[in-house]
C-alpha positions in Angstrom: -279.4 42.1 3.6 -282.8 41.5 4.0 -284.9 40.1 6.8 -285.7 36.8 7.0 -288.9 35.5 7.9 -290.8 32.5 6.4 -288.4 30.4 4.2 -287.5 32.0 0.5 -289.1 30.3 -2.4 -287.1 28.0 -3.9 -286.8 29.6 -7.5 -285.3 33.0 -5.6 -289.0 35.3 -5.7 -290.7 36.8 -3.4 -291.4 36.0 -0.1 -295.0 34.2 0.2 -297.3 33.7 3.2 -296.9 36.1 6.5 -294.0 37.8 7.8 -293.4 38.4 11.2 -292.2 42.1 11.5 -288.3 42.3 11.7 -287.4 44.4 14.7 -285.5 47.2 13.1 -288.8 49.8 13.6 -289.3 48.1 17.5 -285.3 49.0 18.0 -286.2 52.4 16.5 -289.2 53.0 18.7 -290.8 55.2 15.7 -293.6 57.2 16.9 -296.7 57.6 14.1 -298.8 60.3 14.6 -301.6 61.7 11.7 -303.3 65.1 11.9 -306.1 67.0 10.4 -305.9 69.8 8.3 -306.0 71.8 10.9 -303.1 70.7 12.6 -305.5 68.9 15.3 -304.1 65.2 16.2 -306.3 62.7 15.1 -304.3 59.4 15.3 -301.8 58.2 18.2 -299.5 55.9 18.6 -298.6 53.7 21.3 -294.7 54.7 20.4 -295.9 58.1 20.9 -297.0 58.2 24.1 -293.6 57.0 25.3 -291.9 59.0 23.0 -293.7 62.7 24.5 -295.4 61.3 27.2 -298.8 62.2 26.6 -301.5 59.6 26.1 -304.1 58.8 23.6 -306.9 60.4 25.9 -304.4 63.4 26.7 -303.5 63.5 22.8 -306.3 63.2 20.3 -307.8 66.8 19.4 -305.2 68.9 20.4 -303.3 71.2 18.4 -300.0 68.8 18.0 -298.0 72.1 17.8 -298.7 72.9 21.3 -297.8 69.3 22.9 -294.9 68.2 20.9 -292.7 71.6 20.6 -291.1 73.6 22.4 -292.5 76.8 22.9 -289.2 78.5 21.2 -289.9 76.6 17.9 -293.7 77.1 17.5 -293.9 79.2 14.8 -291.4 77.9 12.8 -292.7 74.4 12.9 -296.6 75.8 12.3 -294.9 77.5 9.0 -293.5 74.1 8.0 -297.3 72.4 8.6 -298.5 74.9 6.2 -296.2 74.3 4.1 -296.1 70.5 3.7 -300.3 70.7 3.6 -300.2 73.9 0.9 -297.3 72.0 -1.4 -297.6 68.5 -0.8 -294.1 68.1 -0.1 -292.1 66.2 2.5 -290.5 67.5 5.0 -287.7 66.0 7.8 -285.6 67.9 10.4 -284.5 67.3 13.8 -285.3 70.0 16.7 -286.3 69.6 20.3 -289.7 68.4 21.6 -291.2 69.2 24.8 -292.1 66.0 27.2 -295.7 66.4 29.1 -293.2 65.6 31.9 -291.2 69.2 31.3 -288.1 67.7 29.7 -286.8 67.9 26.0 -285.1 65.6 23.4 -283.7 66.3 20.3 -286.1 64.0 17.7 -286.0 63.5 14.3 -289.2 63.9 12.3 -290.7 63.1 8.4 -293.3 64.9 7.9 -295.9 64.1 4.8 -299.7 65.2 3.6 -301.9 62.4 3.1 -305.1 62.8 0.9 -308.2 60.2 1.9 -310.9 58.9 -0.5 -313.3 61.5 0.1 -310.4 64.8 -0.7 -309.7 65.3 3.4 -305.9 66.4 4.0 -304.6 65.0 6.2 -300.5 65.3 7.8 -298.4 61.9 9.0 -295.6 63.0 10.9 -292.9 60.3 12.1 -290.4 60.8 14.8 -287.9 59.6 16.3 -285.6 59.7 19.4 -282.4 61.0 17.3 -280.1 59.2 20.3 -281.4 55.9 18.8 -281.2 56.8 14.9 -277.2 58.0 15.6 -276.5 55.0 17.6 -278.1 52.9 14.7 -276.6 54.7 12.3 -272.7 54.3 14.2 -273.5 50.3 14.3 -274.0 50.0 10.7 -271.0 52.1 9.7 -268.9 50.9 12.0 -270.2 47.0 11.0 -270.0 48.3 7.2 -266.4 49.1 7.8 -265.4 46.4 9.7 -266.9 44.2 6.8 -265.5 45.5 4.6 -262.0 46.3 5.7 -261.5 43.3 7.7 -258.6 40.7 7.3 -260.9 38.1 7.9 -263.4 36.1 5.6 -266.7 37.2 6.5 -270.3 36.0 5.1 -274.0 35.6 5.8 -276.0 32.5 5.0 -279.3 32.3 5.5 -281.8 29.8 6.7 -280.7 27.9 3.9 -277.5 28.6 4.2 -277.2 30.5 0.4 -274.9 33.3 0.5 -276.7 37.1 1.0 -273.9 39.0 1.9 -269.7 38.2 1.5 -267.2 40.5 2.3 -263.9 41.4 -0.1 -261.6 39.2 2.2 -263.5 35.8 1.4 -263.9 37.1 -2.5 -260.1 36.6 -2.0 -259.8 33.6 -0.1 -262.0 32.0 -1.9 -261.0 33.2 -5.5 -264.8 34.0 -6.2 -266.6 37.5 -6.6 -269.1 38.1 -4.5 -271.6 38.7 -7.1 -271.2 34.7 -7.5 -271.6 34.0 -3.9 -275.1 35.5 -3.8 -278.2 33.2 -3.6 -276.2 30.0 -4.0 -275.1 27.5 -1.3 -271.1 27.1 0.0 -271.5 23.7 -2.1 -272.7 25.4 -5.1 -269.7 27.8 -5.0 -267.0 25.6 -3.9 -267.4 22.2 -5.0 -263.7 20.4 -4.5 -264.1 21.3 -1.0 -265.4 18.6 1.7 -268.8 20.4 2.7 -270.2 18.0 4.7 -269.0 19.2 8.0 -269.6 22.6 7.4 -272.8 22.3 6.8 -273.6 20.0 9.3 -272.4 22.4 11.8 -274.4 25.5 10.3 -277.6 23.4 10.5 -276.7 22.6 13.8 -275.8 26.4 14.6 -279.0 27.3 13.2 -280.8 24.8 15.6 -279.4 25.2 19.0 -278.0 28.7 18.4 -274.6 27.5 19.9 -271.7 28.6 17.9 -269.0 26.5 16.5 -265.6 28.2 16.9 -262.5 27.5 14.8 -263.5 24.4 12.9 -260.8 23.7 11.1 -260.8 23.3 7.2 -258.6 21.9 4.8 -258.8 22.3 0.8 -258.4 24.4 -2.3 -259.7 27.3 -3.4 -260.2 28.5 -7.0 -258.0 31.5 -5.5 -254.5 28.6 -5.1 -256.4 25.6 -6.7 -252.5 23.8 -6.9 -251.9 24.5 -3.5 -253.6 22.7 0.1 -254.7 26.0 2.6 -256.1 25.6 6.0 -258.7 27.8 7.7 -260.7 28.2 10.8 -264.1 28.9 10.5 -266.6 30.0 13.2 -270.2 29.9 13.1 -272.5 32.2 15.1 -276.1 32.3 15.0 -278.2 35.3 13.7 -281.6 36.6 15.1 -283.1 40.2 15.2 -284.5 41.8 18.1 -287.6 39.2 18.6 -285.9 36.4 18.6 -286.2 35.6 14.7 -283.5 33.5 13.2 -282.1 35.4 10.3 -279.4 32.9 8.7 -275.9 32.4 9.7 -272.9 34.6 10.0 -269.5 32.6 8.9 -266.0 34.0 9.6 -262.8 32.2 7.8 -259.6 32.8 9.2 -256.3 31.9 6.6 -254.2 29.7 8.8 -252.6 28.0 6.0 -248.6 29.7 7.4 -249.5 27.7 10.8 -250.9 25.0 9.2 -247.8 24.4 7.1 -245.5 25.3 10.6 -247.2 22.4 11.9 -246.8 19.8 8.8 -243.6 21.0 9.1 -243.4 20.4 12.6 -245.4 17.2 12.3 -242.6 15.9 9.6 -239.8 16.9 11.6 -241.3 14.4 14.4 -241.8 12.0 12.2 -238.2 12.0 10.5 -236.6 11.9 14.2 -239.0 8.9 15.3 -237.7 7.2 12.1 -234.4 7.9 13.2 -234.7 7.0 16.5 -236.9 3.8 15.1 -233.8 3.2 13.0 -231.3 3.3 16.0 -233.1 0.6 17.8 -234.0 -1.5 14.8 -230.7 -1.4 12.3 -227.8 -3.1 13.5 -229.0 -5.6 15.8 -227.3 -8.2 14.9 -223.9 -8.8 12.7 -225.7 -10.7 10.1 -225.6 -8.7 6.4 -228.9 -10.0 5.4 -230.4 -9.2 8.3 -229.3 -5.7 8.7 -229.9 -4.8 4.7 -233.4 -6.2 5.7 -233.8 -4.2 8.7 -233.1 -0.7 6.5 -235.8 -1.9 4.2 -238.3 -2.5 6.9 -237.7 1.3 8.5 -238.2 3.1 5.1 -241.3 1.3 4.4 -243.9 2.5 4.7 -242.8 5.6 6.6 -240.5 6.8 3.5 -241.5 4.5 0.5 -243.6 2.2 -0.6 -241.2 0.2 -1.8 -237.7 0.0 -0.5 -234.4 -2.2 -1.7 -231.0 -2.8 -0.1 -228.7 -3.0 -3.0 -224.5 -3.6 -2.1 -221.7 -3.4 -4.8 -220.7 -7.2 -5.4 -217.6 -6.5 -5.4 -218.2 -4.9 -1.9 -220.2 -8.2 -0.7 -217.1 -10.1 -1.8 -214.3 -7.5 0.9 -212.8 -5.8 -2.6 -213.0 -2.3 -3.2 -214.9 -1.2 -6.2 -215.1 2.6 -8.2 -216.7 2.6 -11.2 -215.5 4.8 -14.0 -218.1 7.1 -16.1 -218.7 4.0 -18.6 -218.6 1.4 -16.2 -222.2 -0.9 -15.3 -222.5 -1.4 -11.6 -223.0 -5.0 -10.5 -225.4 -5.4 -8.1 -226.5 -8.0 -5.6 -229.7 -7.3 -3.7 -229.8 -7.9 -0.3 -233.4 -6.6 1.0 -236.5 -5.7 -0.9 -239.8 -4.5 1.3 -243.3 -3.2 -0.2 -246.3 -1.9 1.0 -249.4 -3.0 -0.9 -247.4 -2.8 -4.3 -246.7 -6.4 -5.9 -246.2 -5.2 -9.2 -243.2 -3.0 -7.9 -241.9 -5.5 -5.8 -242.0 -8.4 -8.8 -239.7 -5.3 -11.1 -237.0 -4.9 -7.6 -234.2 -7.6 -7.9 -234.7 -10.6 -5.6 -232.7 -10.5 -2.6 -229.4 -13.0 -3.2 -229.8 -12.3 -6.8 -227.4 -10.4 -8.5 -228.3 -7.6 -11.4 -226.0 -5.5 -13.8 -226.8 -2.6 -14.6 -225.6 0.0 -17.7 -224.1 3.3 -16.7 -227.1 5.3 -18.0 -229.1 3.5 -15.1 -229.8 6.3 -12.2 -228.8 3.7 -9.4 -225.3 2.9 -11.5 -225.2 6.9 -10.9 -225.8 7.4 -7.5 -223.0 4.6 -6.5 -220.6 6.3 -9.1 -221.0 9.4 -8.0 -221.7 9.1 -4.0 -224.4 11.6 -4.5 -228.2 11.1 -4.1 -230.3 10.8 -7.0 -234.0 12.4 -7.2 -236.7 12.3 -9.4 -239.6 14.1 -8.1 -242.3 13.5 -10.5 -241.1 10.5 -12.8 -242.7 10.3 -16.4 -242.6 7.2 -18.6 -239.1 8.2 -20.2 -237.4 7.8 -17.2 -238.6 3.8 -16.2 -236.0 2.5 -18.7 -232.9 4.5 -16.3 -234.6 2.9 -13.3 -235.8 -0.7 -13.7 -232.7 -3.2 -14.8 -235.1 -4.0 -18.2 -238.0 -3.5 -20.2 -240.1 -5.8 -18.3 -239.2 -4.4 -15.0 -240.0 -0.9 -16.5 -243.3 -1.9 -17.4 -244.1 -3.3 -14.2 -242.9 -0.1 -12.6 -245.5 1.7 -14.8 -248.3 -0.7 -14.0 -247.7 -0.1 -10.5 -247.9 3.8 -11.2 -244.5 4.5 -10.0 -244.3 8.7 -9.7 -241.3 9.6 -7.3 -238.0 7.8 -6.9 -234.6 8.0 -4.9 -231.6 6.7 -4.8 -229.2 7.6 -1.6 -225.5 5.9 -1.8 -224.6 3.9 1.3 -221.6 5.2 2.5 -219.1 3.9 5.5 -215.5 5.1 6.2 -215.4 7.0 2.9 -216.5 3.8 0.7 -219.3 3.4 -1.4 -221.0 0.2 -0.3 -224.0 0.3 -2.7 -227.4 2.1 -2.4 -230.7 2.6 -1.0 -233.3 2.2 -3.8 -237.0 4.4 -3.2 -239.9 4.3 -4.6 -243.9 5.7 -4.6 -246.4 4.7 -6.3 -249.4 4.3 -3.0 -248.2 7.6 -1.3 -249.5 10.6 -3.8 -246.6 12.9 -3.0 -243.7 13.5 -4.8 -240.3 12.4 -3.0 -238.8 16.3 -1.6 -235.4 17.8 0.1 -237.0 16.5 3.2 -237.7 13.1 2.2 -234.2 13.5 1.1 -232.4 14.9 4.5 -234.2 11.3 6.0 -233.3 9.1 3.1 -229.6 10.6 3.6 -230.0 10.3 7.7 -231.4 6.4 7.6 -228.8 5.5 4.8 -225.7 7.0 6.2 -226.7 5.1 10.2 -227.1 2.2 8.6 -224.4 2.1 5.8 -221.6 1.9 9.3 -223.9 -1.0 10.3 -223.7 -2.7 7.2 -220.0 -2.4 6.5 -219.6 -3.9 9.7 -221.6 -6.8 9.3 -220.3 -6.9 5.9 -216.8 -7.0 7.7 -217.5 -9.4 9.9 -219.1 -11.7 7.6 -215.8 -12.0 5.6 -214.0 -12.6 9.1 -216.3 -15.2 10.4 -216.1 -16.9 7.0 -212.0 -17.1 6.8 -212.0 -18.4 10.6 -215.5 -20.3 9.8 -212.9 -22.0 7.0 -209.9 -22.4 8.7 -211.4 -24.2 11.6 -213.5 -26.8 9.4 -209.9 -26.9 7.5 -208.4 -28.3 11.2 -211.3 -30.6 12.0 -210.7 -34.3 10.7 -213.1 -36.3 8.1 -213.7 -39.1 10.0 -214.3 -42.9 8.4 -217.5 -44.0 9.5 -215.5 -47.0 11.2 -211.7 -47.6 12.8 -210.1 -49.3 15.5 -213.3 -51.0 16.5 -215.5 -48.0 16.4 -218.4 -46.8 14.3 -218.3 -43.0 14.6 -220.3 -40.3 14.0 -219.6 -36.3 14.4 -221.4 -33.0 13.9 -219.8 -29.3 14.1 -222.4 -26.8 14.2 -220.9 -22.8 14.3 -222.3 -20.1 16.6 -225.7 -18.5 15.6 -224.9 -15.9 13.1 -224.4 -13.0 15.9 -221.2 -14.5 17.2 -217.9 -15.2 15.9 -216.5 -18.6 15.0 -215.8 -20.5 18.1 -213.0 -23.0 19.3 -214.4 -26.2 19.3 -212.8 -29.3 18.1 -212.9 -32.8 17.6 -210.5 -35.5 16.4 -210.3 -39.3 16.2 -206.6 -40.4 16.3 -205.9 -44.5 15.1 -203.5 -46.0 17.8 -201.1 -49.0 17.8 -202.8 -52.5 18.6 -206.1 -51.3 17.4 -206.7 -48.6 19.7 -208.5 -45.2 19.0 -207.9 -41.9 21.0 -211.4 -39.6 20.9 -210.5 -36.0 21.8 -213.1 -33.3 21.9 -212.0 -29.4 22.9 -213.3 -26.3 23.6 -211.0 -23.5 23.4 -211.7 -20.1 25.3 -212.7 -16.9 22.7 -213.4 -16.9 19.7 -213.0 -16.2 16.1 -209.4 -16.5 13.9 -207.1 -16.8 17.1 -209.7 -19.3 18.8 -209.6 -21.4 15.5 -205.7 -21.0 15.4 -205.2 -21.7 19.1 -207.4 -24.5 18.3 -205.6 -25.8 15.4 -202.1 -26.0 17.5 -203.3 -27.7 20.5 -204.7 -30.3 17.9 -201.5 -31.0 16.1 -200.0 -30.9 19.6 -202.5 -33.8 20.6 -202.0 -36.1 17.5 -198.2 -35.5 18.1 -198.1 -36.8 21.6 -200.7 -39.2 21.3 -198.9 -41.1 19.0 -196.1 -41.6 21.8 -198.5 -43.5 23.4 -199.3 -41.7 26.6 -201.5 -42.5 29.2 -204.4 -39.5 29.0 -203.3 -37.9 32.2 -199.8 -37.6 31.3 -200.8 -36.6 27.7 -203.3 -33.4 29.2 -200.1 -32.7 31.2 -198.1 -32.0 28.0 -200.9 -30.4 26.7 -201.5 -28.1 29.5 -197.7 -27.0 29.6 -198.3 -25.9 26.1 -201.4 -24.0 26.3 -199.5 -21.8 28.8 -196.7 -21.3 25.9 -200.0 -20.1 23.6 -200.6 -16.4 24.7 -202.5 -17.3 27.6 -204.8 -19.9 26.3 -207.6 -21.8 28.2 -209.1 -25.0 26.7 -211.1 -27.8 28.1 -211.1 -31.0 26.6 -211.7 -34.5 27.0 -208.9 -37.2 25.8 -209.9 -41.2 26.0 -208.4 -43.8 24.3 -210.8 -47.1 23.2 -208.9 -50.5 23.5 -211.2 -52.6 21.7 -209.1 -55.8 23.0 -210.2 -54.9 26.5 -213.3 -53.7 26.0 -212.4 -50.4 27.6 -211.4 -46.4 27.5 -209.3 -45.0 29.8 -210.7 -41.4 30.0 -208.8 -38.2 31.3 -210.5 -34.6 31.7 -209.3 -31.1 31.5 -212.2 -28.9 33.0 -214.7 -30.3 30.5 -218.3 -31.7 30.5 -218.1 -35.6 31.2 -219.0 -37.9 28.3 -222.3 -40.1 28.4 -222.2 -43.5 28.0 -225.3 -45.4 26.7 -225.6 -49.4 27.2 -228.6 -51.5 26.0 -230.6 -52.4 29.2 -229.5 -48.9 31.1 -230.0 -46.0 31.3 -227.9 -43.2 29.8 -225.7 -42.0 32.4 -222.7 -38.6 32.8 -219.5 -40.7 33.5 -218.2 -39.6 36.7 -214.7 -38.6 35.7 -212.6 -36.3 38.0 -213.1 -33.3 36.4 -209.7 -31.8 36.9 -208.8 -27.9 35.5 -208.7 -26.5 32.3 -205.7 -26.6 30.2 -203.1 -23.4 30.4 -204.0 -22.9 34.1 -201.2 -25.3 35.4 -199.5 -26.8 38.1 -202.5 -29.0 38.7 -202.0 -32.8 38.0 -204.7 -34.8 35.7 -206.1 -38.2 36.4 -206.9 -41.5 34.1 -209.9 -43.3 35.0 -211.3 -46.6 33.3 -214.3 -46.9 31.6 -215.4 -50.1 30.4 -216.9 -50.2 26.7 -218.7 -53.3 25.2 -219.4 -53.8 21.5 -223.0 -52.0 21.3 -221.7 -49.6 23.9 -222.1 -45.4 22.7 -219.9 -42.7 24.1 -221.2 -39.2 23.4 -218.8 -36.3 23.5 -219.9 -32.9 23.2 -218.9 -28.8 23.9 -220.8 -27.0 26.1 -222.6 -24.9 23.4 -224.8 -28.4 22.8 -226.5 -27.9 26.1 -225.8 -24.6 27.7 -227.9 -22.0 27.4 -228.9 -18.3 29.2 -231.8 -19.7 30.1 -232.1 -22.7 31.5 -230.1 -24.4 34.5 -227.5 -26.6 33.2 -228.5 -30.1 35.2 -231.8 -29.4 33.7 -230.2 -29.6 30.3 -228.0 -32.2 31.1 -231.1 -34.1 31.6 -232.9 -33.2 28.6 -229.6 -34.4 27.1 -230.1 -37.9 28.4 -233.4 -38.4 27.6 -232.5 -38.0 24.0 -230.4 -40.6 23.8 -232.5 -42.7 25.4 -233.0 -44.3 21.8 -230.4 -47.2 21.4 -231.3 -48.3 18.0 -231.3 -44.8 16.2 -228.5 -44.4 13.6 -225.5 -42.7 15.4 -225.9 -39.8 12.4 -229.6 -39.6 13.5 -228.8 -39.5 17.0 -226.1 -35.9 15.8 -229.3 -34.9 14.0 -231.8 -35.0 16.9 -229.5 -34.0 19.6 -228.1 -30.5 17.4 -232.0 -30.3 16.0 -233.7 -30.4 19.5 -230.9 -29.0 21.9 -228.7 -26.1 20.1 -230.5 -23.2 19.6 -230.7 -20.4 17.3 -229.3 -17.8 18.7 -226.7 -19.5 21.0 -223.7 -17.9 21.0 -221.4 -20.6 21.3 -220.2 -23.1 18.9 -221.0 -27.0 18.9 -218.2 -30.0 18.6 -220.3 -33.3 18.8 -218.6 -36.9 18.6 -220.2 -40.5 18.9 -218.7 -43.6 19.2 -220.3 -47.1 19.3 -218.1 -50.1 20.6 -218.3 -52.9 17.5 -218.1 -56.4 17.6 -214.0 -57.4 16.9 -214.1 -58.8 13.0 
């Protein structure tokens, strides 16, 4: 390595201009002393005069034998004089010296003859303390070996940070002989690698002379070029014993095992915040849609870059399904989610729409089979097995699909359908830990699917049977113009108990019922079903209200316990009134041109099935142009808000007397049932007409 001084020339020759001295003869101390032929010192340097103590004065003209050896070794080292001066040969030894001061040291000397311009011998003897040569000499062998030998990348750079020296450990790391290190910079040799850094902090290393320590680094190597490694590298300034900066001394460290512990490490995380992600997100409500989209929208973009929710239709539709080996699969798509990849989105099958697809197709496989399938790196030749056609494959190939996976959704031992992956954005291939999550995520949410999936069918039979109990009303009878809405419970509750009816009376008259039975679902729609064929038989016997919610309170306690409110009024268009009996419920609203809307004040009396409490008939008068609005609670109450405030907000709606009574359902379910109320709506207006 050789000492650096004013900056090399730029085509790799010499060194040009002046050079301050290196330090290496200042750390030596070497002592330069020239006598005449006659053994007489002539020249003295100052390194001599600390070396034996003498000084110039003391030293020049006197026989050098006699002030720089010991007595004990005179004549041997006046024999060696003559010899060197008679031969013209060198000469170097150690032996003792004597100090002006008495003492000794053991020095080692090079003696030499030295001929001038006019033929004068002369003799140029160079010593040495031998302490300082063997100390010397044990740095560089033990920095030699240590070089050499050591597990660690090691390397000089010099002021331009070119390579002058690299030790066999970074010849390995970095797949290079050293040989093609030298005189070219870390750029040069290793181009795929980000330099930038590095050399930034080598320049600043070289300024401040603060070393950087375990910068990490990232890359490949000619030495693994398939394969990422990881390093540390540490930079450390390097001067000589004035102060002169030399270059820079690098050391890699191969942390590539810890740095793959920690990716590993890092995934691990990852897949159990996706799982915990998952818990919190899939499954929130009992909708099918909703759930399959809420699977889509974890995987992406944490696990895919394009994600679809894909159930068996004959799964969808509550039948069991197994396909044989020859059998397509028929799909129906429930959620499809991308991240920056429209072309792969545009090839998935739309959610609601329905796909088949041929047994050779790789999703067809994974729900035959109830086993995962991967294809790490996919080539052109498999698109065709993946898309559901041609065009779709090509769109999969425009959007440089590389990795795919298919993971059945499986709940209480059924195959449901699958969860469709794909990359195209994310460079690396799908793997057995991308699988392990894929597997995870599918089999939480394939439980939460088949229970939504479950429910859906329930809700929809009860959904059915109750619309199947509720009457289609004429638009007039009995004097009436009528107008009626039932709305179901947002999609995260069951089917509720709500009912209606408009029963036709001797003499003209009309009964209006509206009910609200307690629970939900298929035994609220049946309990709901009996009281109303319970109410149409006793109302035709012509009961006053009271004694009618009597009867029907006695039989709600026959019905396995069940509570109902409900309203019962019969209009007697002669009389231009309603007599109006309640069980527990919310009072009607009447609305009169000229007036306000107001709550009838009705007793409000118990609900039905508690019993032994007696009802009560009250008259309400009713002129042609006159509304009554009858309603459930799940019009008006909510979690909320208080209910008089809602009552209110009821009021001011139908504040409008010359709005179309199926305008007036409109606004009030529009403006006043909410989304996610959980609670079914029964709505019923009547308007008083004008006797034909």
């Amino acid at each position: 390595m050789s000492a650096a001084g004013a900056p090399p020339a730029g085509d790799g020759g010499p060194e040009r201009g002046p050079v301050r001295p290196s330090g290496l003869l200042d750390v030596l101390g070497v002592a330069s002393v020239v006598l005449d032929a006659e053994g007489r010192v002539v020249l003295w340097s100052p390194q001599a005069e600390e070396l034996f103590g003498y000084t110039v004065h003391e030293a020049l003209g006197q026989y050098a034998a006699r002030i720089m050896v010991h007595e004990k070794h005179l004549d041997m080292v006046v024999d060696l004089f003559a010899d060197v001066m008679r031969t013209g040969q060198s000469w170097a030894g150690a032996f003792p010296i004597r100090r002006k001061d008495g003492g000794t040291r053991l020095v080692e000397f090079r003696n030499m003859r030295l001929l001038d311009d006019q033929g004068e011998v002369y003799a140029l003897g160079l010593a040495v303390d031998q302490s300082t040569v063997r100390r010397l000499e044990q740095d560089v062998a033990l920095s030699t070996r240590i070089v050499a030998q050591s597990p660690i990348g090691l390397a000089v750079l010099d002021t331009r940070l070119r390579y002058v020296s690299v030790n066999p450990a970074l010849e390995q790391i970095n797949g290079i002989p050293a040989a093609k290190h030298l005189g070219r910079t870390v750029r040069e040799v290793l181009p795929q690698l980000d330099i930038d850094v590095l050399e930034n902090a080598a320049r600043q290393v070289l300024d401040t002379g603060q070393p950087v320590i375990d910068r990490s680094a990232v890359g490949r190597t000619p030495a693994d070029p398939d394969e990422d490694h990881a390093w540390t590298v540490s930079l450390y300034r390097l001067e000589n014993a004035l102060g002169t900066v030399l270059g820079v001394a690098l050391s890699v460290v191969d942390v590539t095992e810890q740095y793959r512990a920690g990716v590993e490490a890092e995934a691990a995380r990852r897949r159990l915040a996706v799982i915990a992600d998952a818990s919190a997100r899939i499954g929130t409500t009992l909708d099918l849609d909703r759930t399959a989209r809420e699977l889509a929208e974890v995987a992406v973009p944490e696990l895919a870059d394009v994600a679809a929710v894909d159930l068996l239709d004959a799964v969808v539709r509550g039948r069991r399904s197994t396909l044989g080996p020859g059998e397509p699969a028929v799909i129906r798509a429930l959620a499809v989610q991308g991240d920056r990849a429209p072309d792969a989105l545009r090839a998935a099958d739309p959610p609601g729409g329905m796909a088949r697809y041929a047994p050779d197709r790789l999703v067809t496989e994974c729900v035959r089979t109830a086993r995962p399938v991967m294809v790490p790196v996919v080539e052109d030749a498999d698109l065709p097995r993946i898309a559901r056609s041609p065009e779709a494959a090509e769109l999969l190939r425009r959007a440089g699909v590389h990795s795919y996976l298919a993971v059945p959704l499986i709940a209480r031992g059924e195959v449901l359908g699958a969860l469709d992956l794909k990359r195209c954005g994310n460079p690396l291939p799908f793997g057995d830990d991308d699988l392990l999550l894929a597997r995870e995520l599918a089999s939480r949410a394939a439980v939460q699917i088949d229970n939504a999936r479950w429910y859906q069918n329930a809700r929809a039979t009860a959904l059915t049977l109750q619309r199947s109990l509720l009457p289609s009303l004429p638009p007039r009878t009995g004097g009436l113009e009528l107008a009626s809405r039932y709305q179901p419970a947002g999609a995260t509750s069951e089917v509720g108990g709500d009912w209606f009816d408009v029963i036709p009376l001797a003499g003209e008259r009309t009964a209006l019922v509206v009910g609200d039975v307690m629970g939900s679902g298929i035994p609220a729609a049946a309990t709901m079903g009996r009281l109303r064929t319970a109410t149409n038989t006793l109302a035709s016997l012509n009961l006053e209200p009271a004694a009618l919610l009597e009867h029907l309170d006695r039989i709600s306690g026959d019905l396995d316990q069940a509570i109902a409110t409900c309203v019962y009024a019969v209009h007697d268009p002669a009389r231009r009134r309603c007599l109006i009996a309640n069980a527990g419920h919310l009072p009607p609203v009447r609305v009169r041109d000229g007036s306000a809307p107001e709550l009838l004040d009705l007793p409000t009396g118990v609900p039905l099935g508690v019993g032994g409490v007696s009802f009560s008939t009250t008259v309400v008068g009713l002129e042609p142009g006159d509304r009554l609005v009858f309603y459930t609670d799940g019009l008006v109450e909510t979690r909320r808000h208080p209910l008089d405030e809602r009552l209110d907000r009821l009021l001011t709606l139908l504040d409008c007397p010359d709005l179309p009574l199926e305008e007036v359902c409109d606004l009030l379910l529009r403006t006043l049932h909410e989304p996610d109320n959980f609670d079914d709506v029964a709505l019923l207006i009547a308007r008083a007409t004008t006797p034909d």
